[in-house]
TIDO-78607 format. One record per residue (C-alpha): x, y, z. Coordinates in steps of 0.1 Angstrom, whole numbers, plus 5000, padded with zeros to 4 digits. Example, Ala and Ser with C-alpha at 12.3 -4.5 7.8 and 13.67 -1.06 7.14 Angstrom:
BEGIN
512349555078
513749895071
end
This chain:
BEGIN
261387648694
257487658692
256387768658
254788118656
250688148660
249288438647
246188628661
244088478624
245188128631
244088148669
241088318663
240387958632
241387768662
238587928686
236087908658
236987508651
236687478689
234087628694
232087478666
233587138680
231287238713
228487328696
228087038676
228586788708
225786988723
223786958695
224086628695
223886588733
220586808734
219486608704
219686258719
218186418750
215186578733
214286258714
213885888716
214985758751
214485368758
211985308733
209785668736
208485748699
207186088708
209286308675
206386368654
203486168674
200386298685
201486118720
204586188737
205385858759
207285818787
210485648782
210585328799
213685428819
211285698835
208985438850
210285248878
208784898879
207384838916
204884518908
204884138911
203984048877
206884308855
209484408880
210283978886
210783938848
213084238841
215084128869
215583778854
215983928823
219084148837
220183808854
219983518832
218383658799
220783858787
224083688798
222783408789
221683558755
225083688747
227083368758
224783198730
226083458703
229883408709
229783258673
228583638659
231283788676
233983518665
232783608632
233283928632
236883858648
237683648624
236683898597
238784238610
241483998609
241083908576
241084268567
244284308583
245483998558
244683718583
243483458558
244683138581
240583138599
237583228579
234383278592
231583038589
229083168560
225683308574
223283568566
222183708598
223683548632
224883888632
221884058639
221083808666
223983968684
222984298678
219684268694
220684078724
223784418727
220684628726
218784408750
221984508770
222084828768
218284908779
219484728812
222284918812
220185258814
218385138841
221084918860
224685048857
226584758852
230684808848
231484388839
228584418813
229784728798
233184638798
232484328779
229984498749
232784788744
235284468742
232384368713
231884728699
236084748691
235684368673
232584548651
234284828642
237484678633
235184388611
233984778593
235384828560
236885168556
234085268529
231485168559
230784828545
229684558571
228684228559
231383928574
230983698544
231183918517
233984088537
235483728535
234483578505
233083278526
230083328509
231183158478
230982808498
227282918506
224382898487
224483228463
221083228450
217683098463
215683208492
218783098513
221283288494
223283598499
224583648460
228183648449
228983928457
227784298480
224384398473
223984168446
220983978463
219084198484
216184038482
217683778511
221383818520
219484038552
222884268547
220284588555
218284428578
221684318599
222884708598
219184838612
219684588641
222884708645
221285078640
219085028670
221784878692
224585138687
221285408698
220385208726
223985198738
224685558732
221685648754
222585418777
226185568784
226885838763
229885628745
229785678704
231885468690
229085248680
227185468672
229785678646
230085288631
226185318626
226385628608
229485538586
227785258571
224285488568
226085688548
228085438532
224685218521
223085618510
225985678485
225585248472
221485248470
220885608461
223785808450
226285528434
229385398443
232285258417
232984958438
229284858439
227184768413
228984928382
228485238400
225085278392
222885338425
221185008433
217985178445
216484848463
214384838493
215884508514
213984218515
213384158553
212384508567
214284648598
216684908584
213485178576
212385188614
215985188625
216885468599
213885658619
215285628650
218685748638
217186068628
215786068658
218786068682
221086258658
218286508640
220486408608
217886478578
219686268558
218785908577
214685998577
215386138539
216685748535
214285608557
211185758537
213285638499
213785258510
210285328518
208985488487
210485258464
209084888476
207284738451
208285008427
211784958416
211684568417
209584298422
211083978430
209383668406
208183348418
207183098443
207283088484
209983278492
210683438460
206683548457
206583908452
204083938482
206683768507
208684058516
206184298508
207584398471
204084368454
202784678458
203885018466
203385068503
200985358500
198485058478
198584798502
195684678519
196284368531
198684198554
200983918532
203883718533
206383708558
204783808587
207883948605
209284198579
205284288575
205184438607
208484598608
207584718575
204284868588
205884998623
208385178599
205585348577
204385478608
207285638622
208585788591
204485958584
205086098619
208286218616
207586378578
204686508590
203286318563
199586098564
200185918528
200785568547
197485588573
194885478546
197185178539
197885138577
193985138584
193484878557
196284648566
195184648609
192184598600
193084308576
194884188605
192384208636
189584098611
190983818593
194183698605
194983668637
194983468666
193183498696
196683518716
197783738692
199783578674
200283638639
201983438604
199783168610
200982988582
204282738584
206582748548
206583088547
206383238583
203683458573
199783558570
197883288551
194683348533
191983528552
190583298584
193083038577
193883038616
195082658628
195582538658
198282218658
199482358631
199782748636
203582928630
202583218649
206583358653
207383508684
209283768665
205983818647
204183848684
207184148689
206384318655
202584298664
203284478697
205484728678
203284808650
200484828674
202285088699
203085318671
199285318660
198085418692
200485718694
199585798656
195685748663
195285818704
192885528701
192685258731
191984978705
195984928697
197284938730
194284638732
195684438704
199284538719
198484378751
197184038740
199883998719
202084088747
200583878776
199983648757
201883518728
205283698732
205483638769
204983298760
207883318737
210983258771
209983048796
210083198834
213983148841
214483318815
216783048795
214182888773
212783008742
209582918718
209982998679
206482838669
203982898692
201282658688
197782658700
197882288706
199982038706
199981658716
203281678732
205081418707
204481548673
207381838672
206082178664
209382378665
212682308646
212181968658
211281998693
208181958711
208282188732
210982508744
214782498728
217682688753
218382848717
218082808676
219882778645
217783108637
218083298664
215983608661
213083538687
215383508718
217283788706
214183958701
212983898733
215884018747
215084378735
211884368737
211184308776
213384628789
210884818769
207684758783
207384978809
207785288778
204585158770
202485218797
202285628799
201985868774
200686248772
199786588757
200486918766
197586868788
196486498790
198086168807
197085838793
197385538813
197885258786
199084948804
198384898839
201584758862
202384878898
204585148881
205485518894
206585828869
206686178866
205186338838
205986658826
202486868818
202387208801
201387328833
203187188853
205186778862
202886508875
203886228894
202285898894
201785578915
200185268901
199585008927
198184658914
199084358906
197484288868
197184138851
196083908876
194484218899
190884368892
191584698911
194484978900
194785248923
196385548905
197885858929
197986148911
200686448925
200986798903
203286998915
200187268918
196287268917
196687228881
193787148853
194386828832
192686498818
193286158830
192685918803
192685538817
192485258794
189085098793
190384768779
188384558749
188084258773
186484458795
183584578775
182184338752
184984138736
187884008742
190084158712
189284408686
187884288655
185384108639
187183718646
186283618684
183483728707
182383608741
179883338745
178883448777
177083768778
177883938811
176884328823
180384608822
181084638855
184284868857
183985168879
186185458885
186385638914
187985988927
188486018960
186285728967
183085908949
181985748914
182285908884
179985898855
181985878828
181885788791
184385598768
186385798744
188085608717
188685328748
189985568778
187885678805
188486018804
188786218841
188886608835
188986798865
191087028885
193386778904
195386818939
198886668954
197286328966
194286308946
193685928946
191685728918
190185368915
189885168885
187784868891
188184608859
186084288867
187983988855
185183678856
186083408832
184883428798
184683178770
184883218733
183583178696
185283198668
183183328640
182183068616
184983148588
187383038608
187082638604
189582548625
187782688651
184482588642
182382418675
185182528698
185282728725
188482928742
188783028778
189983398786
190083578822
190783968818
193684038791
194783648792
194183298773
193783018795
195182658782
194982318794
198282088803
198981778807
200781808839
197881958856
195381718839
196381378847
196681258810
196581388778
194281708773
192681638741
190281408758
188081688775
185181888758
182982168771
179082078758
177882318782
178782678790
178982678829
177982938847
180383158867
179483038899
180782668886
184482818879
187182908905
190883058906
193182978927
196883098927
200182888928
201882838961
204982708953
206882608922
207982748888
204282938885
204383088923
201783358924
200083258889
196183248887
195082878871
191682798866
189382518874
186382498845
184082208846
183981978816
183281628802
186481378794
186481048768
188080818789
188780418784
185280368802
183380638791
182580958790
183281108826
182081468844
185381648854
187181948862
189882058841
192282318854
193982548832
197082828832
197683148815
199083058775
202483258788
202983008812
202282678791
205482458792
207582528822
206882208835
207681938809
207181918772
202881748771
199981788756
198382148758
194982308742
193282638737
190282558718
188282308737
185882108712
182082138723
181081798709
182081438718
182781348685
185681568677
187781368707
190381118703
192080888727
195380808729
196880498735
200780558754
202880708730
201780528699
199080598672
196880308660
198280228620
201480278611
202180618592
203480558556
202580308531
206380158528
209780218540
212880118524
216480148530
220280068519
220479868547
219679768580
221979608608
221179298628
220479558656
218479758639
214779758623
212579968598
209679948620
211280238636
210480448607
206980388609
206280308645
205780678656
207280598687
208480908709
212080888716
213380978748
216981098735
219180988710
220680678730
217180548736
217080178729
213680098749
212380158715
212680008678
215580208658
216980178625
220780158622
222680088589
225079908583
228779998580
229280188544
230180548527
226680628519
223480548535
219480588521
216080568536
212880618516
209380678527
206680598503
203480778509
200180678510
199280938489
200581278470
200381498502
201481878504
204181888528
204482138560
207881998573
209881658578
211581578606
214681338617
215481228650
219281058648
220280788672
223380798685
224580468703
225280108701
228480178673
225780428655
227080828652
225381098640
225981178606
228681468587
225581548563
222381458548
220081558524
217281528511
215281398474
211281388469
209481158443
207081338421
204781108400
207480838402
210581078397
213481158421
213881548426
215981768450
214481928479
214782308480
215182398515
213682678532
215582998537
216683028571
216782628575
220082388573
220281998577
221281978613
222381698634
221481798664
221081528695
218481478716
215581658694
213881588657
215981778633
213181948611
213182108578
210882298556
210482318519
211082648502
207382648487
204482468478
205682118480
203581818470
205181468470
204181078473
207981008486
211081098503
214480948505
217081058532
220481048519
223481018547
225981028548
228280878579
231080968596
233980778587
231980498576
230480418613
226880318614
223780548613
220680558629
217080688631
214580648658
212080848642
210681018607
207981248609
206081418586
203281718587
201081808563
199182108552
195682038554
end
């Protein structure tokens, strides 16, 4: 017998229901009304156009999301298996599974998150049921790895962190929460913030996201409210160490209109450098992760470059969204700071190697410049929300280089290659990045793949936005979108192929004769200078050519904050030219920046040009440009075939060192994105202008050995110390063409390298040999003498003492390091031989 229902408890039961409905349509309309792909328009000036509004229809975009979809992303998540077995192995353990612990590690979650949100942009776009099949297989691992409370953090979950390094940069602390500063336990949860959104948009599934907001409101109650099982219960009241969580907080808000996660966002930000200040050196210098200040008194870009720009891209959205302006005057300072002082002409930013981050002012290297691809991403980032903040042309020119230029160069084009360090030069033995010298299929620290796999899907968000009444074309691609006007939707076609293209033709549709502005992006490069800012300027002076035309008549217009602004009353088929003259320019540096100093870069419209190896016939160090030529002494030509099909190279005259003299030539170059696709060799940017700065090289060896002495435990009949020394580029770790060291048989192996003098050290790096009865070690470490006296190495944060094959092994010191020795202690696996085919150490200068 059914149990009785009276009329009241019907008439609760409509009301719960019906409440039920309204709150899925809230959310629906919310998540419709806000942030798709990666629009920012909530609380911006600028509405833009979410990117999965703009289909791609080019030759230079549409090719690279298509591998991105292809090989990127699979390939992306196949490398972050590890992440997920993690996490497995932690809902187990929560289940009480102790038989398989997880392997202790700050963040390889996060690198998983990213490459899921990669994922799900494609998804929006491209409905894939194998790819979305296999992340909700992931999302039901990360929700059972969830404490109940919200908590999600797999080696405090574990306890694994105990055999990990508690304190230090590279520490997590004993226990939840208890070392902020670095255990990246909020910066893991705003990755995982941004995927769950990006999924949820994607395919309206919320299970991911309802994990997102359980642990937002679980980390609310710990850092701001307090919670018995954390921290005595008193609210910890922390801002994280590596920024993330404060833009992902934003765009929680965004798709849920929950006050609560902006109220959170706008706290983590109000507190920074307010309710602690980390004390010390390198990593634990108040200035790295931004603690120094409060946010609103900063005024110059420090530290880690990475968490400064996530930091700054988060000040942004959270002003916006508040409604509030406290952050611009800081804002202002620090892009200014940044375009002024410290960055790269590709730009790249974090110039600086030790700490990943901004060095002093015009400290801008070359060999040795950091210059993180993730950085590159945050640049774009920060950038994009400026120009939406400001409606000024100038970001979207910053964007752009950074985007051409240095991020793009961060995969190579299949798409299964990745750049951490992105040099402006590089000899093509001395390794630049974790070892290598040149691209890696993937890193111990995996963030810039990852971050590249999110980052791509995106672009095309970034290349419209609007008012009630005005469209802004800020990145030019052969695109088409409608955009919805006060008065009425617009659609547009793009046709060009840019950045290689001088001519974009835009047809502009209202649905009606309808009055509005068209704003097109007059771009720096095209008008003076190559970049914003005060650093780098154009050698050659040449007349602004662009034109714009409607209908085929001219129009006199005038620049507005960088757009060519075209106010009329516009028809269905109303067709407009933008001609951008792309001659090839060279560069200066201005004189503060030494490293620069009597050099001279080639750009041609929004790209740097370098010089390889492989198209150069020998190592590229050897040319200099005395002489600016003229522009009828330089030709482009395009690829016909190959890796590059379709790329525009260059052909500059120049003079070469060689053997017998100095010799006229022609040296071809290739866009900076493109720059090792073809074998790991020498490359340049800044060409020297005198004879005297240019070496020759003689085969793979430099004259003079490279340290004053080299000892060791031991040394086997096969083997020889000269190896050590020699500076000989090995070809893998079986390569016997070339001396090697290999100890004896014994439990415990040394080799120490006296300097020639105290030096500052950038990095040291180990290349193991593996053959001839020799195996790669279980473990090493490291010691440095100091004034005669043996002392530990602290290791960088996000470094470990690998053993990789085939590649130098490098390392990094946590801080300012100055030494006169090293000594490598190994030890073997069980008791077989060891070997070394090369040492190398940089140095700050």
């Amino acid at each position: 017998m059914k149990p009785r229902v009276t009329t009241s408890y019907k008439l609760i039961f409509s009301i719960r229901n019906l409440l039920t409905v309204l709150l899925s349509l809230f959310t629906l309309l919310a998540c419709q009304n806000s942030e798709q792909g990666n629009s920012l328009e909530s609380g911006y000036l600028l509405k833009s156009v979410p990117f999965n509004k703009v289909n791609l229809e080019d030759n230079f975009w549409k090719p690279r999301l298509t591998t991105q979809a292809k090989t990127l992303v699979p390939f992306a998540l196949d490398k972050t298996i590890p992440a997920v077995e993690n996490l497995e192995k932690a809902a187990k353990y929560l289940k009480g599974d102790t038989t398989d612990l997880p392997f202790a590690h700050r963040f390889i979650s996060s690198d998983l998150y990213k490459v899921m949100e990669g994922a799900a942009l494609i998804l929006m776009e491209n409905p894939n049921p194998a790819l979305e099949k296999r992340m909700d297989g992931i999302i039901d691992i990360i929700s059972a790895a969830q404490k109940e409370d919200g908590y999600l953090y797999v080696a405090h979950i574990t306890g694994v962190s105990k055999n990990h390094d508690q304190w230090g940069g590279g520490g997590m602390g004993d226990k939840p929460y208890s070392f902020v500063v670095h255990s990246h336990e909020l910066y893991n949860m705003g990755h995982m913030y941004e995927g769950a959104i990006a999924y949820y948009q994607a395919t309206g599934k919320n299970k991911w996201l309802k994990i997102a907001e359980k642990n937002a409101e679980h980390i609310n109650q710990v850092f701001f409210v307090g919670d018995e099982n954390y921290n005595n219960g008193k609210p910890i009241n922390q801002a994280p160490g590596h920024e993330e969580l404060e833009l992902a907080l934003a765009k929680l808000y965004r798709v849920t209109g929950k006050q609560l996660y902006l109220d959170m966002a706008k706290k983590f930000l109000d507190i920074r450098g307010k309710t602690y200040q980390p004390e010390g050196d390198g990593v634990m210098a108040p200035a790295y992760a931004q603690q120094h200040k409060p946010v609103t008194e900063q005024e110059k870009a420090v530290g880690h470059a990475v968490r400064a720009t996530y930091l700054y891209s988060g000040m942004a959205d959270v002003g916006a969204l508040t409604g509030s302006k406290e952050y611009n005057p800081a804002l202002d300072k620090i892009w200014h700071n940044l375009v002024d002082t410290k960055m790269h002409i590709t730009g790249g930013l974090g110039a600086v190697h030790g700490i990943e981050g901004f060095g002093p002012e015009y400290v801008l290297p070359n060999k040795e410049a950091y210059n993180e691809t993730c950085a590159a991403v945050g640049n774009v980032f920060f950038n994009y929300r400026m120009f939406l903040l400001h409606q000024d042309a100038k970001y979207m020119d910053v964007a752009e280089v950074a985007l051409l230029n240095n991020a793009l160069a961060g995969v190579n084009m299949e798409g299964n290659k990745f750049f951490y360090v992105n040099p402006l030069e590089t000899d093509g033995k001395t390794p630049f990045s974790y070892g290598l010298t040149g691209r890696s299929p993937w890193f111990g620290t995996a963030c810039c793949p990852s971050n590249i796999a999110r980052l791509m899907p995106q672009v095309p968000g970034m290349m419209y936005a609007h008012t009630d009444d005005e469209i802004y074309v800020s990145f030019y691609a052969g695109t088409s979108t409608t955009i919805p006007l006060k008065s009425g939707e617009v659609k547009v076609n793009q046709a060009t192929n840019y950045p290689f293209d001088e001519n974009i033709n835009i047809e502009v549709s209202p649905e009606k004769v309808q009055d509005f502005t068209l704003k097109l992006r007059i771009p720096s490069w095209a008008r003076g200078q190559f970049v914003p800012g005060e650093l780098y300027n154009y050698v050659n002076d040449l007349p602004e050519n662009w034109t714009v035309k409607v209908n085929g008549e001219q129009q006199n217009i005038t620049i507005d904050k960088g757009f060519a602004a075209i106010k009329r009353t516009w028809k269905p088929g109303d067709k407009v030219e933008l001609h951008l003259p792309m001659p090839v320019r060279f560069n200066h540096a201005i004189d503060s920046v030494e490293a620069d100093v009597n050099r001279v870069a080639i750009t041609k419209g929004p790209l740097v040009y370098c010089a390889e190896e492989v198209d150069n016939n020998g190592l590229v160090q050897r040319f200099f440009v005395d002489e600016i030529p003229n522009q009828n002494a330089v030709n482009s030509h395009r690829f016909e075939n190959g890796v590059l099909k379709d790329v525009v190279n260059v052909d500059i005259p120049a003079k070469a060192k060689e053997v017998n003299g100095i010799q006229e030539t022609i040296v071809k170059l290739v866009p900076y994105y493109a720059w090792d696709n073809r074998g790991d060799e020498s490359m340049i940017v800044w060409f020297p202008e005198k004879e005297d700065m240019v070496y020759v090289a003689n085969g793979n060896e430099l004259l003079g050995g490279k340290f004053k002495s080299v000892k060791a435990s031991s040394t086997s009949d096969h083997g020889s110390l000269e190896a050590i020394s020699n500076n000989r580029q090995p070809a893998n770790s079986q390569d016997n063409t070339i001396p090697v060291w290999i100890s004896e048989k014994g439990k415990a192996q040394w080799v120490e390298v006296e300097l020639e003098e105290a030096k500052t050290i950038r990095n040291i790096n180990v290349y193991w040999f593996a053959a001839l009865g020799a195996e790669l070690p279980q473990k090493w470490s490291l010691e440095v003498k100091k004034n005669g006296k043996w002392e530990p190495f602290n290791l960088y944060t996000t470094d470990s003492y690998a053993t990789q094959r085939d590649q130098y092994n490098q390392i990094h010191p946590s801080g300012d390091l100055s030494c006169d020795g090293i000594r490598i202690n190994i030890v073997p696996q069980n008791d077989a031989p060891v070997g070394i085919l090369d040492v190398n150490i940089q140095y700050e200068e």
